[in-house]
N, C-alpha and C positions, 0 to 999 in steps of 0.2 A: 373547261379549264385550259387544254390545249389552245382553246383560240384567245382567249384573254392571253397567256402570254407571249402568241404571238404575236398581239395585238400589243402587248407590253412593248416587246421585242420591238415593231418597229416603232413606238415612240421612242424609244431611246436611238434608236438608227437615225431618227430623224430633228431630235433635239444634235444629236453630234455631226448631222452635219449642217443645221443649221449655225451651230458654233464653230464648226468650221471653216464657214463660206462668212463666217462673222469676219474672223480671223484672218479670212484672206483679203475682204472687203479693209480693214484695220490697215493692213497691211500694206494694200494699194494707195489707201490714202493719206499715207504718210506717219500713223497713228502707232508711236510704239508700242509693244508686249508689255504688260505689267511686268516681266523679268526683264525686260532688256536692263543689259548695263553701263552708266554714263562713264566714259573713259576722258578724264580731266589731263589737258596739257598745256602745259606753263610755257607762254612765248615770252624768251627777256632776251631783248636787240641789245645793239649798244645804248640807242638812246631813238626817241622817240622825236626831235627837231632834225633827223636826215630823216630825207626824203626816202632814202635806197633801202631804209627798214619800213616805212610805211607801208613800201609796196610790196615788201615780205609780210609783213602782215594781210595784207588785202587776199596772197596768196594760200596762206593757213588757214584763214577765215573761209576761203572758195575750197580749201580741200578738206576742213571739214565738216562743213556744210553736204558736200561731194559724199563723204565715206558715211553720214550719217543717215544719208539717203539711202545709199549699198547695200549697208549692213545693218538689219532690223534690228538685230540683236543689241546694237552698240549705239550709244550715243553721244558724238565725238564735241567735245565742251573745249572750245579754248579759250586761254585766258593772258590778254595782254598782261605783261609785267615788267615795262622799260622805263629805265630813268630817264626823267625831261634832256638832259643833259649826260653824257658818258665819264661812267663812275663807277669802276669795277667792284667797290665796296658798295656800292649800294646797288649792283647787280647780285654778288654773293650773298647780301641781306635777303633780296626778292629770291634767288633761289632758296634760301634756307626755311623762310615766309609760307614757300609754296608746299616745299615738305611739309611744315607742319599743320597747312592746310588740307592735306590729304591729298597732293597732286597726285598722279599716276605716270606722269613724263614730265620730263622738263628739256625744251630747245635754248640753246643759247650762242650767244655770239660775244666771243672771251676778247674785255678790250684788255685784259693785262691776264695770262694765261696763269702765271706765278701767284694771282691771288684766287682766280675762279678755282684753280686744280685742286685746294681743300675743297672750298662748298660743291662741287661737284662729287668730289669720291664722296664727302659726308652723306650727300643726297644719297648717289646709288649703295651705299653703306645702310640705309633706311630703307631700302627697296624701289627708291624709282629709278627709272631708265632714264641715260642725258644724253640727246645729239647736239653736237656742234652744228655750226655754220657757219661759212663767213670765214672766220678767226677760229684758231681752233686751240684748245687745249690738250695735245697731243701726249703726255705723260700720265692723263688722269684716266679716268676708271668711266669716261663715256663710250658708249658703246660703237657708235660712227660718226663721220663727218662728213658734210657736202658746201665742196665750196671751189673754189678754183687752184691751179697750180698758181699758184704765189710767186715762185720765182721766176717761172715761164711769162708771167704779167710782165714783170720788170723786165725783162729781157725783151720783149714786144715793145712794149714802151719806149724803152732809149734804142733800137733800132730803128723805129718806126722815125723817131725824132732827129736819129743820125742822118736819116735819108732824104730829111727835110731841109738841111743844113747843109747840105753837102759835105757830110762828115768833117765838120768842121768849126769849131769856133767855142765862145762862152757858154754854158747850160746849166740852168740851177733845178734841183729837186727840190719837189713839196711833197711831204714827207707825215701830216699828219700826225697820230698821237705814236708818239714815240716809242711807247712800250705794249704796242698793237703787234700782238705774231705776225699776223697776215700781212701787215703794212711792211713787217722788218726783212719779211722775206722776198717781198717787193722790191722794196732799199737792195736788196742783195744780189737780185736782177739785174737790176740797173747798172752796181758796179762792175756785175761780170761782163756786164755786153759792152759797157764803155770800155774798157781794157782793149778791147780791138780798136778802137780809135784813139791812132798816135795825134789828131788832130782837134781834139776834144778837149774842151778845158771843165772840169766841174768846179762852179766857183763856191757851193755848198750846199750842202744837206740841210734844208728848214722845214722844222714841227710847230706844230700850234694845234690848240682845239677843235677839234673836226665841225666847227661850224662855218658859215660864207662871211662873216664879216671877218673871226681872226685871219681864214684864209685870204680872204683879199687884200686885206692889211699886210700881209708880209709877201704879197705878191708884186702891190704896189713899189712896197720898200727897196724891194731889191729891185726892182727894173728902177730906181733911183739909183740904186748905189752901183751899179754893173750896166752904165751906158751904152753900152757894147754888146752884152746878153744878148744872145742869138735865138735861145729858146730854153722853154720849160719840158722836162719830164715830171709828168706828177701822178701820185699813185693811187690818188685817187681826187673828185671832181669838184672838193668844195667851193672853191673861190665863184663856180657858178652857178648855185644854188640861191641866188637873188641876182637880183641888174645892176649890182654896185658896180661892176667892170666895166659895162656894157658902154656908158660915156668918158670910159676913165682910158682905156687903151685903143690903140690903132688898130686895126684890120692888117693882117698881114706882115706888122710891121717885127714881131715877136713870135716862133715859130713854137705851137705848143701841140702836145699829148698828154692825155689824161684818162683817167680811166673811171668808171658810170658815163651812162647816156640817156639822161631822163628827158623830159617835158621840158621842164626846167632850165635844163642846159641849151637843150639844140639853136636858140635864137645866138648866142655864142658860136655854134657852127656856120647858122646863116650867114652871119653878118664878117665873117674868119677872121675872129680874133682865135679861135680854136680851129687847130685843122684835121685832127684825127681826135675821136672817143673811143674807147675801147667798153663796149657794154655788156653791162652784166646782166643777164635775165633773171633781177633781184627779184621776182615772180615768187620764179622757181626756191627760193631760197626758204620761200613759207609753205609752197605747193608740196613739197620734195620732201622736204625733212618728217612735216605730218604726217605723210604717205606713209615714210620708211617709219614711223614709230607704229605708226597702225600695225604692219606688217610683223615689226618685231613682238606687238604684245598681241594684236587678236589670231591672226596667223602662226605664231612662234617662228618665224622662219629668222634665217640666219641673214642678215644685211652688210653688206658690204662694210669693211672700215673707214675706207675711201671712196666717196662718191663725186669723182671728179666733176666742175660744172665749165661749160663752155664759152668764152666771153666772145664777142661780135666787133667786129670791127666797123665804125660809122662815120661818114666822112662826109658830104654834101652833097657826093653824086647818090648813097644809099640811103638818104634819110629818110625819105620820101617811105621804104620801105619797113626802115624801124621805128616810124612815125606810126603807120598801120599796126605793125606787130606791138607796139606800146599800149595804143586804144583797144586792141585785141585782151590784153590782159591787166583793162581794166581801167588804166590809167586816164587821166581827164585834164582838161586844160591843154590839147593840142591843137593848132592851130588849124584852121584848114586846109590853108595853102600849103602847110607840110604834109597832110594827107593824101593831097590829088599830085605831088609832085613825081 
């Protein structure tokens, strides 16, 4: 009797660790726990035609992919949800969409904060988590934001422009969607830093649709109507997000900054109809935010409100290096000769 259940005893020592070594074998090769749990998060950009959200998505998609690998337990599901076109009602719709589709987070990037800050509090009022990016909704009930200082932008920007110009002469801003926090606090930049130059004329503030044809349409306009424009501050990069420009202005002849530095634009740096980009590592703006939601729900830890992000300054002597650093995080359709530069 003694040895049968010793003989019992080790079948079962050895069925458990054959289901152990199951389990770790599972585990290795990528194969979730029938407990694991899938943690759903709702990415809604401004709009889905800029380029500078695609590659915030590319980055969400690579982190979590990343954390899904990490964390056996968890498995990290995102889910695009951006308008073709930027349309803060029908950003509030897709968040609202996503609650009732059972999300677990929601990232977003507020093109008018005044309308997201209900469907925001409504979400986290239902129990999901919201971070910002980009644009933020600063009075609502999301829990962090990662993005850049905004008016430190603008202030770089008409500096950068001042010094271009010999602090001196016509300059017009392009100024994008109007009722964009992020962009407004740009615009605020820009006034403060001009105020140190007595020799600085602003001949106006112009918005339009964050796409490259409105943009280049009122870019053209006014270097019609302001023969004399010395240069552009603008606050962000649309007018080069196609080649519409590219045979339309002179090299040199119009001194401009702008801010993103994609694939896209740098032929504009080559050729100097642009002479400074201020870029953004729109990367990180999918990388980062996922991270920090991971952290806040599988961790429970406490995340910053403010997760400032760092912009790069790009010019034609360092393209050459955020041409690399671009293909590095994913990006495609760079030229070669901007990589061996």
């Amino acid at each position: 009797m003694k040895s049968f259940s010793k003989c019992f005893t080790g079948i079962i020592i050895c069925l458990m660790f054959i289901i152990g070594c199951q389990d770790v074998a599972d585990e290795l090769a990528g194969k979730k726990p029938d407990d694991a749990k899938t943690l759903d998060i709702t990415f809604v950009a401004k709009s889905s035609s800029n380029p500078v959200f695609l590659s915030a998505r590319v980055g969400a998609e690579a982190a979590a992919k990343d954390l899904s690998e990490k964390h056996s337990m968890y498995d990290v599901q995102l889910h695009w949800r951006t308008p073709v076109d930027e349309d803060p009602n029908e950003q509030a719709q897709k968040i609202m969409n996503a609650v009732s589709d059972g999300t677990h987070a929601i990232i977003v990037s507020c093109s008018d904060d005044s309308i997201l800050t209900s469907a925001i509090n409504e979400a986290v009022n239902k129990g999901v988590e919201v971070m910002t990016f980009d644009s933020d909704a600063p009075n609502s009930k999301r829990f962090a934001f990662y993005g850049p200082n905004d008016e430190k932008i603008g202030e770089s920007v008409m500096n950068e422009l001042a010094g271009l110009i010999g602090e001196s002469g016509q300059v017009a801003i392009l100024g994008g969607n109007q009722n964009a926090p992020n962009l407004q606090k740009r615009m605020k930049g820009i006034r403060e830093a001009a105020k140190k130059y007595n020799n600085i004329e602003i001949v106006g503030e112009f918005y339009h649709a964050e796409n490259a044809e409105d943009a280049a349409e009122i870019v053209l306009k006014i270097n019609a109507e302001y023969p004399n424009l010395k240069g552009w501050a603008m606050v962000g990069g649309w007018p080069f997000f196609s080649e519409t420009l590219m045979d339309k202005m002179e090299p040199n002849e119009i001194k401009i900054v702008a801010v993103d530095a994609l694939p896209v634009q740098l032929p504009y740096l080559e050729k100097g109809i642009v002479d400074v980009l201020f870029g953004q590592p729109t990367f990180r703006w999918g990388k980062v935010t996922v991270e920090k939601v991971v952290d806040k729900i599988y961790y429970e830890e406490e995340v910053p409100v403010n997760n400032e992000m760092k912009l790069i300054r790009v010019s034609i002597e360092n393209m050459g290096g955020w041409s690399r650093q671009l293909r590095a995080w994913g990006y495609e359709g760079i030229p070669d000769k901007y990589l061996i530069m």
